[in-house]
N, C-alpha and C positions, 0 to 999 in steps of 0.2 A: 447521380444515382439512378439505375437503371431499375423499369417497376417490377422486374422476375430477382431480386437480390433480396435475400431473406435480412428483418426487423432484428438485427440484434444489437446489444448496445454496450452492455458490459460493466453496466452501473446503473442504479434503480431512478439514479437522478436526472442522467444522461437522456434516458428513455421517457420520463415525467416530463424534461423540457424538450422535447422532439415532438412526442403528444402535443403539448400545446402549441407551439409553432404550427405542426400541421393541422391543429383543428381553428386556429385562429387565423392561417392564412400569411400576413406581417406581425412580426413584433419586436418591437423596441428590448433591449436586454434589459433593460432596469424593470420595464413590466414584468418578465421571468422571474425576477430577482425575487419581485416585491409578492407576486402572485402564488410561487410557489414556495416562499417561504425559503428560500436559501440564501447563505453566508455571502456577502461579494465574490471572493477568493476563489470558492467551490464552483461557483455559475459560470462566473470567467473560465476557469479551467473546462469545465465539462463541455462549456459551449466551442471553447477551442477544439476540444478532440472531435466535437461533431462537424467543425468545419472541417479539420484534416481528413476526416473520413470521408466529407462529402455528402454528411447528411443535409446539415444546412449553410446557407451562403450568408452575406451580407450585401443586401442591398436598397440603396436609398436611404440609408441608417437603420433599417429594419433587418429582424433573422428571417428567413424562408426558406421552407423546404426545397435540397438542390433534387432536381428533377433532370437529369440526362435525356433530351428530346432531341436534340442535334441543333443544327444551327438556322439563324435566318439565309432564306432566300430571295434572291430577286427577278423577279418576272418582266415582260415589258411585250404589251399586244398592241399595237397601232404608235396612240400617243397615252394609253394609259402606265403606268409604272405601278405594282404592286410587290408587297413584298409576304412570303408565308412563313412562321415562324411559331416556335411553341409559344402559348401564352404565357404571362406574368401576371401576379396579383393583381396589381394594377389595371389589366385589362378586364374586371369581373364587372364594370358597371359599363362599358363600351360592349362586352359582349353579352351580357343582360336586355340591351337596347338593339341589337341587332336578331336576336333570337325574337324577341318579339312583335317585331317591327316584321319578320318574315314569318311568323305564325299568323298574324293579325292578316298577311296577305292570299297565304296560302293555307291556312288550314293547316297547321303541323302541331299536332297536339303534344303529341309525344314531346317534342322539342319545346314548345311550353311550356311544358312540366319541368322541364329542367329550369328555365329559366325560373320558374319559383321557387325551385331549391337553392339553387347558388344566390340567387337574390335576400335569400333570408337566411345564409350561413355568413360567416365570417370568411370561410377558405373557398377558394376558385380551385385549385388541383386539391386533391387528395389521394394519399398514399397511407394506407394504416391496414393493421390486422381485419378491419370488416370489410373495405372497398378501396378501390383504386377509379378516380375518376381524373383523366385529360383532355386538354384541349387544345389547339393550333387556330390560330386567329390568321387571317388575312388584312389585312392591311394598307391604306392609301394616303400618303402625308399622316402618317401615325394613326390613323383613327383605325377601329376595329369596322370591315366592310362585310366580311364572311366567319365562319367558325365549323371546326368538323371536334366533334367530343365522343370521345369513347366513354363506356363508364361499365365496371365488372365488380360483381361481388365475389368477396374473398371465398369463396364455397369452391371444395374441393370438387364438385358434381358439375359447377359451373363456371371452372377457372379458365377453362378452355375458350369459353366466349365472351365476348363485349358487346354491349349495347353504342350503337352509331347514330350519332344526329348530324346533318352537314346542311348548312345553307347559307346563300350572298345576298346580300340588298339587292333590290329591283333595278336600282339606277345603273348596278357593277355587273349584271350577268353577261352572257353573252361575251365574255374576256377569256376564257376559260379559267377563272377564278376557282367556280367548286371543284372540277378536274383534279386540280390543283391540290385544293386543300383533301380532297378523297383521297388522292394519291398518297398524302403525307401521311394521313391516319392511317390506312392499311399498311402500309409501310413500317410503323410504327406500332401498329396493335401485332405485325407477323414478327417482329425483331422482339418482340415483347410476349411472346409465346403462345400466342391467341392463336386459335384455330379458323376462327369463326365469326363472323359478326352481323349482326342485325339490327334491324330498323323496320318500323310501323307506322303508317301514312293512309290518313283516311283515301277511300277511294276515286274522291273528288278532287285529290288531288293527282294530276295526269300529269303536271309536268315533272314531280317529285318520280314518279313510278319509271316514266318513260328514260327521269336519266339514270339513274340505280340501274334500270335495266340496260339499258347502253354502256353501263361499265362491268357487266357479267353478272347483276343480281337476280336472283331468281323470286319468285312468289312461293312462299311455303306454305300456307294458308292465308283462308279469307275469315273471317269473323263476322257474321251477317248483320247488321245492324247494330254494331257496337258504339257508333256516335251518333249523337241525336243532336245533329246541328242546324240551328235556324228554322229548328221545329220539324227539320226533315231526318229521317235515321240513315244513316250512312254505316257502308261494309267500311270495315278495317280489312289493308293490305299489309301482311305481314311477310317482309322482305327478309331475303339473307344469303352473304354471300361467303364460299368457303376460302379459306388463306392456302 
């Protein structure tokens, strides 16, 4: 299910159990059953038309939202082998730990903050009437190494752009790994209707800025002392690049 395809469903019950799948993330059918109060017969049935339609899958014995991102790929620089691929449930505590793991190095607050939101939700994608938020992990013998996440509020004023966070563990850079996963997200925020997209990186951080800008990002303001890190106030750079 592609994220420009309008929410409709065609039964009040259909739409009840789509909600909770996408605010929960995975879920077992007998949870649905039991949580929203419906018939065996009714649930089976409604959850089948939502699989025929494409809203949700079945995976791992759990329902989840089907999310249309295209497929994995495979990469290969020297002797490392990588693969970039939309994320799956399953990756929200491997890309949790790699979001942090590169803010704690580099100063990405922005990207932080994300990490405390999906840390403290139940759903890693979201797709619903207030927001749409995705993400593409990178990957080395299955573990999560990098992450590029777009994220747009459903606002008609501001449907046109996505919020962009991208970054690789320290040990995998230099592979052209974020290249990679930049490439996938713009790719994916332009096929998805997005004009626009931006990202915000304290000013101390030069290698964040230097490669944004090496892939056509531009500076559209500064915000002069917007972080007060390590007791010192740092400008915020406020990036962004047009589709």
């Amino acid at each position: 299910m592609p994220f420009t395809e309008d929410l409709e469903f065609g039964h009040e019950d259909r739409k009840r159990i789509y909600e909770y799948v996408e605010r929960h993330g995975a879920v077992e059918p007998d949870e649905i059953r039991k949580q929203l109060n419906l018939d065996p017969g009714g649930a089976r049935h409604h959850i089948a038309i939502l699989k025929r339609d494409g809203r949700l899958e079945n995976r791992n014995g759990t329902l989840q939202v089907t999310i249309d991102a295209g497929a994995e790929e495979e990469y290969r620089k020297e002797d490392l082998e990588f693969h970039i691929r939309p994320a799956r449930q399953d990756d929200l505590s491997g890309i949790v730990g790699a979001i942090r793991q590169v803010a704690r190095e580099r100063t990405y607050i922005v990207a932080e903050s994300v990490a405390d939101e999906i840390d403290h939700e139940d759903a890693l994608l979201r797709y619903n009437e207030v927001e749409s938020r995705m993400f593409f992990v990178a990957t080395v013998s299955d573990e999560v190494v990098g992450w590029v996440h777009l994220h747009s509020p459903e606002l008609d004023k501001l449907s046109h752009t996505a919020e962009l966070t991208v970054g690789v563990l320290e040990e995998y850079r230099g592979h052209g790994i974020g290249s990679h996963l930049l490439s996938r997200g713009l790719e994916w925020a332009s096929s998805n209707g997005y004009e626009k997209v931006y990202n915000s990186v304290p000013s101390t951080n030069k290698e964040a800025i230097a490669f944004l800008e090496s892939h056509g990002w531009e500076t559209e303001a500064v915000r002069e002392d917007h972080y007060k890190l390590n007791g010192h106030y740092v400008d915020e750079v406020m990036m962004a690049l047009k589709l």
